[in-house]
Backbone as CSV, one residue per row, in Angstrom:
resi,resn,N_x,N_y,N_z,CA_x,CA_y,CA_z,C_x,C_y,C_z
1,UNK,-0.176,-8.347,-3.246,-0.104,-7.998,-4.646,-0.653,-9.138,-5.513
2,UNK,-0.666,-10.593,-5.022,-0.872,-11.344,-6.139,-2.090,-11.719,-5.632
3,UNK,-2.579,-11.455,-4.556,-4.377,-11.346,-4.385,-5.043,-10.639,-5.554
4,UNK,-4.273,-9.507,-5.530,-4.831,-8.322,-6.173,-4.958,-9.044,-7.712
5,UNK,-4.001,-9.184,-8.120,-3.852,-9.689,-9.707,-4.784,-10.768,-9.814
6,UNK,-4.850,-11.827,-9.005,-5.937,-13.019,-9.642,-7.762,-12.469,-9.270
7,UNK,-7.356,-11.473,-8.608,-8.683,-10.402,-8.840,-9.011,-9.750,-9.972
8,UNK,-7.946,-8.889,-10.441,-8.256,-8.416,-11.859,-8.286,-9.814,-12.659
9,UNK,-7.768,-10.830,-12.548,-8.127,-11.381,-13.568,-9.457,-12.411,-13.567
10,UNK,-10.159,-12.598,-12.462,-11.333,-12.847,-12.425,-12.042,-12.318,-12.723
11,UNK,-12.212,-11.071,-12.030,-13.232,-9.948,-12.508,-13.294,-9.305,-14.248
12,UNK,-12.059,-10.056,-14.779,-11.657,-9.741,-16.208,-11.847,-10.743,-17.321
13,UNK,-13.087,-12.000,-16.368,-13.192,-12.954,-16.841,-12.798,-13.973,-18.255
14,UNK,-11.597,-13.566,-18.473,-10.274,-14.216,-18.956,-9.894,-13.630,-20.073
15,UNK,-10.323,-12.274,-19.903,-9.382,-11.183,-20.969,-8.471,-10.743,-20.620
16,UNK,-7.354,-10.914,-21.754,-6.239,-10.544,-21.673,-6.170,-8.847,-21.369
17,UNK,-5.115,-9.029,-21.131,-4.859,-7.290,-21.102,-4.717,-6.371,-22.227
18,UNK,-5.548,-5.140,-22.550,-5.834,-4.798,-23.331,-5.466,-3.375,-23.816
19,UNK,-4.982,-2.426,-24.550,-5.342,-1.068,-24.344,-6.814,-0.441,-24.251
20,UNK,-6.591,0.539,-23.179,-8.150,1.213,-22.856,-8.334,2.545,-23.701
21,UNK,-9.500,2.436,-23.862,-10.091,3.672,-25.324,-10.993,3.906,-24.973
22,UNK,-11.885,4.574,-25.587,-13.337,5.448,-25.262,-13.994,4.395,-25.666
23,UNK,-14.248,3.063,-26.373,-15.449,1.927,-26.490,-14.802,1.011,-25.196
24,UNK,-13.864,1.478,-24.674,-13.345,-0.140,-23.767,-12.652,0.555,-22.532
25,UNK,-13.162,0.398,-21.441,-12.777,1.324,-20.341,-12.498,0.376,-19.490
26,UNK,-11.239,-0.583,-19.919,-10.611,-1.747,-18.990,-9.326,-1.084,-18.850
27,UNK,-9.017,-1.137,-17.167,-7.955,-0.968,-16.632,-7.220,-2.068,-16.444
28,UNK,-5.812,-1.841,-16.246,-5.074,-2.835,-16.211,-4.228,-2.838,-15.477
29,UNK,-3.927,-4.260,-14.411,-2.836,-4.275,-13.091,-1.536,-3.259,-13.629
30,UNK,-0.773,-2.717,-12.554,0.194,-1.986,-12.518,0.756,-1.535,-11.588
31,UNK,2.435,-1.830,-11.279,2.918,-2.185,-10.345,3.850,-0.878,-10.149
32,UNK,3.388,0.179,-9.366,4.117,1.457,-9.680,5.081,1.640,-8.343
33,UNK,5.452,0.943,-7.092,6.444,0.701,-5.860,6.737,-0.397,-6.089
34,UNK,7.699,-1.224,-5.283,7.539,-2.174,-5.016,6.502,-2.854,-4.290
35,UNK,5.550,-2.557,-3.266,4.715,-2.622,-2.535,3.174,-2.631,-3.084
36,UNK,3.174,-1.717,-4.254,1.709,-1.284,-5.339,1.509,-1.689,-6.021
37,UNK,0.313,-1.751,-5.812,-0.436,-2.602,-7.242,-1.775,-1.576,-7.622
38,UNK,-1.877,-0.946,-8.936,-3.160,0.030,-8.900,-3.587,-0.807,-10.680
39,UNK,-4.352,-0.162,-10.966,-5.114,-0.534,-12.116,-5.027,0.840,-12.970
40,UNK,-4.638,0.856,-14.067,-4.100,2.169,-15.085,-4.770,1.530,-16.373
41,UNK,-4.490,3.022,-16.878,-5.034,3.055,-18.708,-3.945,3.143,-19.181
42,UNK,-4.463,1.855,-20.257,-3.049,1.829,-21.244,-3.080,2.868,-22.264
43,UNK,-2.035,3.187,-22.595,-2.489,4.438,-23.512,-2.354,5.565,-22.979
44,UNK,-2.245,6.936,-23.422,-2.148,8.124,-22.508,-3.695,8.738,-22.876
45,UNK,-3.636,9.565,-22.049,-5.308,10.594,-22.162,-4.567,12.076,-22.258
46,UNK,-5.040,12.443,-23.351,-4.946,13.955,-24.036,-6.239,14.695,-24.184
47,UNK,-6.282,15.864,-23.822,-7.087,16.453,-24.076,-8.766,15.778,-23.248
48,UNK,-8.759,14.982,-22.664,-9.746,14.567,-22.352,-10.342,13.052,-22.977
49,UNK,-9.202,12.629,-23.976,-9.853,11.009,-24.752,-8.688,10.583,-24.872
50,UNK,-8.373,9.597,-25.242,-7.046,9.088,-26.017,-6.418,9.527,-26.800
51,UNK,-5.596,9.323,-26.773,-4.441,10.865,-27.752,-4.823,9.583,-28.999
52,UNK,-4.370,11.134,-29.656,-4.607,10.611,-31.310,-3.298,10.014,-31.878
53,UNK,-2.117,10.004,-31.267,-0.457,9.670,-31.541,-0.428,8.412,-31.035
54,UNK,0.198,7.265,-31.392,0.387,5.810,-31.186,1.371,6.320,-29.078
55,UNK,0.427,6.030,-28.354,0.914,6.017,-27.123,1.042,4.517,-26.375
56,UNK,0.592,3.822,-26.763,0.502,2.624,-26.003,2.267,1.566,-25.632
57,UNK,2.915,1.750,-27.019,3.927,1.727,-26.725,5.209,3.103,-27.157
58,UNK,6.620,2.754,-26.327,7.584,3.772,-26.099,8.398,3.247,-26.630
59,UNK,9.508,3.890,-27.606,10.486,3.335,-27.895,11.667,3.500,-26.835
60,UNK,12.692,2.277,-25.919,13.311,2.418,-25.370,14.839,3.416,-25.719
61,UNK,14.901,3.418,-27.450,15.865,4.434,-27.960,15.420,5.474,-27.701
62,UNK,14.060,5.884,-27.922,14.041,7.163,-27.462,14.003,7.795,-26.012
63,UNK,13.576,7.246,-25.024,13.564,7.235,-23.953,15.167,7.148,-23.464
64,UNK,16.074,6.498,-23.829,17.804,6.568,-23.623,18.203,7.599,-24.077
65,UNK,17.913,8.606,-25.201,18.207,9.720,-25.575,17.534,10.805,-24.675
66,UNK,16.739,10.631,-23.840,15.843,11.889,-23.216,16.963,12.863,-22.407
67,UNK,16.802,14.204,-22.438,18.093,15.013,-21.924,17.457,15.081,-20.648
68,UNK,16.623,15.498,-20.213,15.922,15.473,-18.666,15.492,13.918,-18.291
69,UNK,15.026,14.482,-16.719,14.821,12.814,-15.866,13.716,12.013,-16.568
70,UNK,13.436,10.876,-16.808,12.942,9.871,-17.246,11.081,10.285,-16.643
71,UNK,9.968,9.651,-17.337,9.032,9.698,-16.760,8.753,8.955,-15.359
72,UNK,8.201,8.548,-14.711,7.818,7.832,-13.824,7.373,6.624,-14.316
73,UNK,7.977,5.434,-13.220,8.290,4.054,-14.219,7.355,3.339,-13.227
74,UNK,7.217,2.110,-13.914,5.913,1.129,-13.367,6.264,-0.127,-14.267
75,UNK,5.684,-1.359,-14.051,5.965,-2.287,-14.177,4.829,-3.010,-14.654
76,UNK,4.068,-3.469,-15.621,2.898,-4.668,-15.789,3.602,-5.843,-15.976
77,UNK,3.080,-6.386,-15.312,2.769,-7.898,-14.631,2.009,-8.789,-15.550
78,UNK,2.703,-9.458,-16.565,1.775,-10.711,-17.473,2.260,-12.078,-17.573
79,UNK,1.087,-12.858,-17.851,2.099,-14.062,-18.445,2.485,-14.965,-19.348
80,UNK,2.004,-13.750,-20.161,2.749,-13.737,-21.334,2.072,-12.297,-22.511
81,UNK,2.431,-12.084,-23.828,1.955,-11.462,-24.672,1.734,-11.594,-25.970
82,UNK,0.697,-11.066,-26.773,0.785,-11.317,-28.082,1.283,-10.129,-28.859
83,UNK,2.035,-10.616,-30.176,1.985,-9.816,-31.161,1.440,-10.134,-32.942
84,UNK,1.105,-9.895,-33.691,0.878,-10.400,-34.975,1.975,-9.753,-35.706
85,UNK,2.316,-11.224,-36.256,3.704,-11.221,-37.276,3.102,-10.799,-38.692
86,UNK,3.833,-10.103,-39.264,3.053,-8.989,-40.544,4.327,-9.446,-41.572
87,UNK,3.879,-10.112,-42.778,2.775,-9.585,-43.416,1.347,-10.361,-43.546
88,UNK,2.416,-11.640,-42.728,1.254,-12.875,-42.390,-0.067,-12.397,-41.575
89,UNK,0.022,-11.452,-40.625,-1.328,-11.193,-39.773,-1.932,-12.400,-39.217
90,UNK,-0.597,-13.304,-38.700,-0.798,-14.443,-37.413,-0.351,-13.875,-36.021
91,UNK,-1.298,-13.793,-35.338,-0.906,-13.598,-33.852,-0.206,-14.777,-33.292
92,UNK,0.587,-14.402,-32.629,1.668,-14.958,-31.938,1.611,-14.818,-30.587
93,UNK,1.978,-15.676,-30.125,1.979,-15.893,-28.029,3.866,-16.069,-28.035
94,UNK,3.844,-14.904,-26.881,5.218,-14.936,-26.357,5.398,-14.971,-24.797
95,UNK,6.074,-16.154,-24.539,5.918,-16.557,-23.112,7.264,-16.927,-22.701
96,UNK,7.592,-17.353,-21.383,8.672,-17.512,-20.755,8.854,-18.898,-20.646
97,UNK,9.493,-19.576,-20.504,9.827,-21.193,-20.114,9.104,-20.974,-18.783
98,UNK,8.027,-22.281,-18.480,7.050,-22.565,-17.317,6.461,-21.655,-16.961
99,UNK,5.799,-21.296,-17.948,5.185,-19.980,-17.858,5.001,-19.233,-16.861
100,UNK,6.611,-18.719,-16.533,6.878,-17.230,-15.589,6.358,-16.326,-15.449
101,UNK,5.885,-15.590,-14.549,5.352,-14.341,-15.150,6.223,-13.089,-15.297
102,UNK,6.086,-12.287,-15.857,7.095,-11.744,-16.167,6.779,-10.186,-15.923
103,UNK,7.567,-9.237,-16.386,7.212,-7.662,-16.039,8.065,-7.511,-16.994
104,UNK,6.389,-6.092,-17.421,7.061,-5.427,-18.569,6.974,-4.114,-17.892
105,UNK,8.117,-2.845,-18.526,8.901,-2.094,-18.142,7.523,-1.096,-18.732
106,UNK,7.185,0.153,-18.066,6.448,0.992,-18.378,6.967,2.537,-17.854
107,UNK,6.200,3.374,-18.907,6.491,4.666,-18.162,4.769,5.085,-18.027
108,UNK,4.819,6.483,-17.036,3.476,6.499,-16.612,3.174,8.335,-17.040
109,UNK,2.273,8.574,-16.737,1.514,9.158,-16.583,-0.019,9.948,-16.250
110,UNK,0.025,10.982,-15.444,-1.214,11.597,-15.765,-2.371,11.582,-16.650
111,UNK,-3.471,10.846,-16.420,-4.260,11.491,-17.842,-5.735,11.615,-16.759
112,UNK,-6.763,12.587,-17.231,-7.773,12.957,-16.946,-8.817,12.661,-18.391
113,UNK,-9.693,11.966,-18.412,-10.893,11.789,-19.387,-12.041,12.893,-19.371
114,UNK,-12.987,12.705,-20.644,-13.887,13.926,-20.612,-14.486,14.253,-19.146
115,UNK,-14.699,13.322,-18.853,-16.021,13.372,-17.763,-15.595,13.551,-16.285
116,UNK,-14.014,13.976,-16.066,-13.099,14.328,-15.280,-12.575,13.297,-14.113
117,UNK,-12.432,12.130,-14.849,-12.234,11.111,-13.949,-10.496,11.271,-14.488
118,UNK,-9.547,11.090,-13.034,-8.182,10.824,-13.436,-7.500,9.317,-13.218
119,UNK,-6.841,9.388,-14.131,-6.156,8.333,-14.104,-5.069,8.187,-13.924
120,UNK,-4.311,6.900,-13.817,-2.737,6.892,-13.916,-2.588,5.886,-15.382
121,UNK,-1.936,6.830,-16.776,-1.920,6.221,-17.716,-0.396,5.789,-17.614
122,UNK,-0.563,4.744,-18.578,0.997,4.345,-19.406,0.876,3.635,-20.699
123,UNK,2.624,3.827,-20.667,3.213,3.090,-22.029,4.276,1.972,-21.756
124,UNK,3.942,0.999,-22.358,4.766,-0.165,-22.295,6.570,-0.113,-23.082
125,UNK,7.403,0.065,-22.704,8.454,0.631,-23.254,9.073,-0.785,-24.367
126,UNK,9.189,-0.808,-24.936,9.605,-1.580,-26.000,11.258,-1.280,-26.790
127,UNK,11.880,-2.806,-27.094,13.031,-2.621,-27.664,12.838,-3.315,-28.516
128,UNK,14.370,-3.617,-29.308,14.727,-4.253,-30.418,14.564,-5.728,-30.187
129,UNK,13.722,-6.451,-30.755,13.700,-8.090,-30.340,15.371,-8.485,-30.426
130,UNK,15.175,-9.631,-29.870,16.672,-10.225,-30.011,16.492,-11.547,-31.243
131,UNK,17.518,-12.029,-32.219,17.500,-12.903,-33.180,16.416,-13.428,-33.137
132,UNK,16.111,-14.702,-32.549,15.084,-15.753,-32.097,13.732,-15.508,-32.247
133,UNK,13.865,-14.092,-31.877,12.144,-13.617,-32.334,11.939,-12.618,-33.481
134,UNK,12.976,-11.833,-33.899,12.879,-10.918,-34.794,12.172,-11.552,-36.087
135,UNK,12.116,-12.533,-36.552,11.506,-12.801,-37.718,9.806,-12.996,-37.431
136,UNK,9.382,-12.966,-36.238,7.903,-12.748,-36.190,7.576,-11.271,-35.501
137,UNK,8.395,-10.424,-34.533,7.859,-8.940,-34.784,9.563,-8.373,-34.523
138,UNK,9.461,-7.493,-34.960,10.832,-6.392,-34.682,11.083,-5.657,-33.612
139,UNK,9.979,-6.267,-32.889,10.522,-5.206,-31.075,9.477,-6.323,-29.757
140,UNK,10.181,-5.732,-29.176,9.487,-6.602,-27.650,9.581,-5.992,-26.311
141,UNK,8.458,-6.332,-25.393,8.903,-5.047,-24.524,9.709,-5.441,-23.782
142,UNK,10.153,-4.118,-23.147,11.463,-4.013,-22.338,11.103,-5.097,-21.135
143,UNK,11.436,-6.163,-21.140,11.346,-7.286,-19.626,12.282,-6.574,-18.250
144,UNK,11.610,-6.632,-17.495,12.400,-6.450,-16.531,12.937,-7.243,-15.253
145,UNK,14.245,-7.678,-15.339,14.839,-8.443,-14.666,14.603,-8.922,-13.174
146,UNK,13.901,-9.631,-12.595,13.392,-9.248,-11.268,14.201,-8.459,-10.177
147,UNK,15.456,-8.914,-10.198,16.996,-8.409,-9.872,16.810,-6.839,-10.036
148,UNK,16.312,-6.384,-11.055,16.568,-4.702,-11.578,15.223,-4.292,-11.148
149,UNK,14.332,-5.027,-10.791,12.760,-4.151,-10.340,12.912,-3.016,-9.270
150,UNK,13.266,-3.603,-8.333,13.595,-2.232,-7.191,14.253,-0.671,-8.008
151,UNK,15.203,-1.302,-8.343,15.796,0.218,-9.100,15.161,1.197,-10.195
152,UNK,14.525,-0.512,-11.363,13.669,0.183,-11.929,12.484,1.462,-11.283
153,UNK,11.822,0.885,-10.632,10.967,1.276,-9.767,11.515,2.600,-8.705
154,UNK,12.571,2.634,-8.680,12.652,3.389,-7.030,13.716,4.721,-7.551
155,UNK,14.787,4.513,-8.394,15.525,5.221,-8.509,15.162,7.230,-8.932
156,UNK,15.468,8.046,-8.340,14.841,9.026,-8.117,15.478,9.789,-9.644
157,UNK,14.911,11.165,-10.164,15.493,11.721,-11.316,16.048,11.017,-12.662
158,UNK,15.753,9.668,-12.613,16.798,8.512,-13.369,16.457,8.919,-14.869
159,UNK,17.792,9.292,-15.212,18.066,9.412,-16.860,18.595,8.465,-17.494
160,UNK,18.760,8.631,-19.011,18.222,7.777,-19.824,19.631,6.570,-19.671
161,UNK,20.371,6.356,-18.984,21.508,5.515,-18.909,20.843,4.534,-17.691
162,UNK,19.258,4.737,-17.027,19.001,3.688,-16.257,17.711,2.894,-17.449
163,UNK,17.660,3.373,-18.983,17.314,2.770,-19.882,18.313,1.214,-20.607
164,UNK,19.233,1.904,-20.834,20.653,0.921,-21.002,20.526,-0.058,-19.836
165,UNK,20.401,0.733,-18.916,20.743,-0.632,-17.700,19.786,-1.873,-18.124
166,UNK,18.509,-1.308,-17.542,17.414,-2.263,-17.956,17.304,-2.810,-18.785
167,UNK,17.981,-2.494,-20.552,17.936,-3.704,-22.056,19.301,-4.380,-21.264
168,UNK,20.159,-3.918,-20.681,20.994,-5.290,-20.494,20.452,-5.892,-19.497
169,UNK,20.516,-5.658,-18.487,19.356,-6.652,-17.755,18.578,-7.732,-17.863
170,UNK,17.416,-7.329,-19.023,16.782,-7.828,-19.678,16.800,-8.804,-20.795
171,UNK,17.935,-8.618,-21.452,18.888,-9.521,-22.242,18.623,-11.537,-21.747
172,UNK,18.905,-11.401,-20.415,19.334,-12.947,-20.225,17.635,-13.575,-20.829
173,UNK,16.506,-12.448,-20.160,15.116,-13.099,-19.987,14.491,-12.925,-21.372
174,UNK,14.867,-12.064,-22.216,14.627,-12.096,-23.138,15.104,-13.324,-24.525
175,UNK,16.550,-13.797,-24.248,16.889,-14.968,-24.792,16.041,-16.157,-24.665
176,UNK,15.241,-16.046,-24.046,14.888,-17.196,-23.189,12.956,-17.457,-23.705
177,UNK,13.048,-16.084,-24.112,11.278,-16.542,-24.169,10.786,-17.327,-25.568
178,UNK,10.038,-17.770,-25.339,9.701,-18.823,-26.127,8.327,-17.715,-27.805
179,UNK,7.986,-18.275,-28.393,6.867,-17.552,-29.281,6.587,-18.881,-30.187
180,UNK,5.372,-19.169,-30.406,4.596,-19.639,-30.969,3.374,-19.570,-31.713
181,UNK,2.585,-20.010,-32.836,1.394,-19.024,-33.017,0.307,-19.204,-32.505
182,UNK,-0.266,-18.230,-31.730,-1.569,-18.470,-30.884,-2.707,-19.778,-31.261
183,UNK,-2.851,-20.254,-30.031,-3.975,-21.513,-30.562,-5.176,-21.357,-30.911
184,UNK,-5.769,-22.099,-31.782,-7.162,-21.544,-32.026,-8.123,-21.107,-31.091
185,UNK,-8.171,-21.871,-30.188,-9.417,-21.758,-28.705,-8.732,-20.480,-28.085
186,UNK,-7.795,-19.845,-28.241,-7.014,-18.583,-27.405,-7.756,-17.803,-27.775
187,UNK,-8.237,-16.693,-26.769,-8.744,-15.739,-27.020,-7.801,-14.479,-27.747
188,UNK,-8.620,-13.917,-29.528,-7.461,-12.943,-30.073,-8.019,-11.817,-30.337
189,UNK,-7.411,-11.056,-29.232,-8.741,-9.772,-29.442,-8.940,-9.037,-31.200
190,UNK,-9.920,-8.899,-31.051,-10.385,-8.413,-32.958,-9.936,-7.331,-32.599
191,UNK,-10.164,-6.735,-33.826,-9.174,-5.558,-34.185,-10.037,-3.814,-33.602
192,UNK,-11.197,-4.151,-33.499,-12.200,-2.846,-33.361,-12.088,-3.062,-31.707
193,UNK,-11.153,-3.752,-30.784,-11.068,-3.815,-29.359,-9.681,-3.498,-29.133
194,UNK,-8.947,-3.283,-29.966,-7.240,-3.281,-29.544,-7.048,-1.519,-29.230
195,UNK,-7.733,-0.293,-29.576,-7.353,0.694,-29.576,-8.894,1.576,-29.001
């Protein structure tokens, strides 16, 4: 698996991970067994392009409310992420102490593009930041505890109370991450590449 990853990230010659759209057809590591590692579109595919509805991220409240079984869950693998703190519109780097790598919590899906190529899409599931970071964005994604990966990953029919599990879980690693504002020489993707 971690062959695989310093592959995508060579071959990705030091772009971050990105959402994929109809100008930008970069896939991105994704850890859907414990054992797997495949390359997915961020974002879902509707109709044949990128849905027109903000898919890239999931709210973990809503996903805890779902009355049927949960989508099919997967895991990206980073090490670290940005967000831009608004109303300032400074990107921000959020990382782990010794820069861990970390896993973010995803749900997946099906998507097929015009030209009938299929994919395995997802969404990065996102919660409520905790204190420490809330004053530069209001949510962060769901981390997943290395401890809780198997279950994340494996548990069959799992409804929305194996959502709960995972924000507590996630809790200790989330206290813990660090945010700063991106350095100048950091690569920040412009805005006509993010969607």
């Amino acid at each position: 698996m971690l062959d695989g990853l310093r592959a995508w990230a060579k071959d990705s010659a030091g772009e971050i991970l990105r959402p994929t759209g109809k100008n930008l057809r970069n896939l991105n590591p994704l850890i859907t067994d414990p054992s797997t590692l495949k390359f997915a579109w961020w974002g879902y595919l509707v109709g044949g392009a990128p849905a027109s509805f903000a898919s890239i991220n999931t709210r973990s409240e809503r996903l805890a409310g779902t009355k049927g079984a949960l989508p099919q869950r997967a895991i990206v693998p980073v090490s670290y992420w940005r967000e831009m703190a608004k109303p300032s519109r400074v990107w921000h780097r959020f990382d782990a102490p010794d820069d861990a790598l970390l896993g973010l919590a995803a749900v997946t899906r099906p998507g097929r593009t015009a030209d009938g190529v299929d994919y395995t899409c997802y969404s990065i599931v996102m919660q409520p930041a905790p204190g420490h970071l809330a004053h530069i964005h209001d949510r962060i994604p769901l981390l997943i505890n290395p401890g809780f990966a198997e279950e994340w990953l494996t548990v069959p029919n799992a409804r929305g109370a194996l959502i709960d599990a995972a924000v507590s879980a996630s809790a200790p690693i989330a206290e813990r991450i660090r945010v700063a504002p991106a350095e100048d020489g950091e690569q920040i993707p412009p805005p006509d590449r993010l969607f």
